[in-house]
N, C-alpha and C positions, 0 to 999 in steps of 0.2 A: 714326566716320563721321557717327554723328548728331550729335555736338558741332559740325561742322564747319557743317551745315546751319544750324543751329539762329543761331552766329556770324555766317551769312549772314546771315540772314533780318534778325538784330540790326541790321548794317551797313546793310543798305539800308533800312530803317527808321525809320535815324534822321536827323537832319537835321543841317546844320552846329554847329548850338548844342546839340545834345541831345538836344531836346525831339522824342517821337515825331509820325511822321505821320499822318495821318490815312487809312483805307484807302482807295482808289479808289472805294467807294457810297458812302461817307459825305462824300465831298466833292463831291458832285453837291448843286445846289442845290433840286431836285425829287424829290418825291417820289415814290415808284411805286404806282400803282393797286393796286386791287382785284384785277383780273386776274394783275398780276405779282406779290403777295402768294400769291395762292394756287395760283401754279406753283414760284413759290418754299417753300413750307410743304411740310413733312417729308409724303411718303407712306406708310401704313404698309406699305402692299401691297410697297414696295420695301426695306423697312427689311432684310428676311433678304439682300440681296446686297447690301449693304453692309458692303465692309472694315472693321476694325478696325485699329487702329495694330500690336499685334504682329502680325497677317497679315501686312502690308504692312514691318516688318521681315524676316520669317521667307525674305519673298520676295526681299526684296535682297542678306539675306546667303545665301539658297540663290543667286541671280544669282552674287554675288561670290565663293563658291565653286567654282563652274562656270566661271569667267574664271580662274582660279588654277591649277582641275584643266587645261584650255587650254593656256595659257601652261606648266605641268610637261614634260603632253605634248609640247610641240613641243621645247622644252629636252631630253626626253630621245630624239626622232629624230633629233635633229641629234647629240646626244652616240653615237647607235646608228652613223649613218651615217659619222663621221669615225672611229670605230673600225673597222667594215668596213672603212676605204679605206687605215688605217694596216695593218690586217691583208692587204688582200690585196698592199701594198707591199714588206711583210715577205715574203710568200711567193715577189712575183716578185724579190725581192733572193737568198732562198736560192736559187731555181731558177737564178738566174744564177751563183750562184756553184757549183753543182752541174755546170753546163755547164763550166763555166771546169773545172772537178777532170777534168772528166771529154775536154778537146780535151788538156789536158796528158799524160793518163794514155797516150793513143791515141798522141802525138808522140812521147812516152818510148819507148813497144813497137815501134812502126816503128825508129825510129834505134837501136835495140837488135838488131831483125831485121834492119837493112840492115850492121850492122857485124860482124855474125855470118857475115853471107853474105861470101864474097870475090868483089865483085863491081869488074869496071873502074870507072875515074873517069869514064867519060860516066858511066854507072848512078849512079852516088852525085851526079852532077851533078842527075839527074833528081831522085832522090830531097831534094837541098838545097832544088828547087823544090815539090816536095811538102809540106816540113816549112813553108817559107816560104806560101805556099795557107794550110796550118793554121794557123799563128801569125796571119795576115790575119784568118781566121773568126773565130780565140778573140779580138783586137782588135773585131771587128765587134760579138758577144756582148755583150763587157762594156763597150765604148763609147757 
């Protein structure tokens, strides 16, 4: 990271041919007072809150940690969240298919009970419209 800066700084520094430029004060053709001289000159009274260079690393790469811990985090809610939705997908596919075992199971016992019984053909007529009803729901279920 600090190489990259550093390249900058090189690039725009230099000039078509080379040759460095000259900083923005130094190419003013005036010089500065008295006044600007010693608002400019070092104070000591402020010299303790002044950063240091590894400070001011310490603090980009704690920044640039903090952006990464971020960026994990979000990668692993969205990894959390499409796992809940495959699971609860899974669950309503068993459930369906638990329905489905279980309108089969119920159509079986009836046309078992109704052929057990010796019952007229209107009755069994009823009853073909019963079975047909169920087979409509277990279509309804799993469609």
């Amino acid at each position: 990271m600090q190489s990259v800066r550093v390249l900058a700084r090189r690039l725009v520094s230099r000039t078509s041919n080379g040759n460095s430029t000259l900083t923005s004060t130094a190419r003013l053709s005036t010089k500065s007072g008295s006044r600007e001289e010693e608002l400019l000159a070092k104070d000591p009274a402020l010299s303790k809150y002044q950063s240091t260079k590894t400070t001011v690393q310490r603090i980009q790469l704690f920044g640039d940690f903090l952006v990464l811990l971020v960026a994990a985090g979000a990668v692993y809610e969205i990894a959390y969240k499409v796992q809940q939705r495959n699971a609860a997908e899974a669950q309503d596919v068993k459930q369906n298919i638990e329905s489905q075992n279980i309108v089969e199971q119920r159509t079986e016992v009836i046309k078992a009970m109704w052929k057990s019984l010796s019952v007229p053909d209107i009755e069994l007529q009823g009853l073909q419209e019963d079975v047909g009803m169920l087979e409509e729901r277990k279509a309804l279920v799993l469609g």
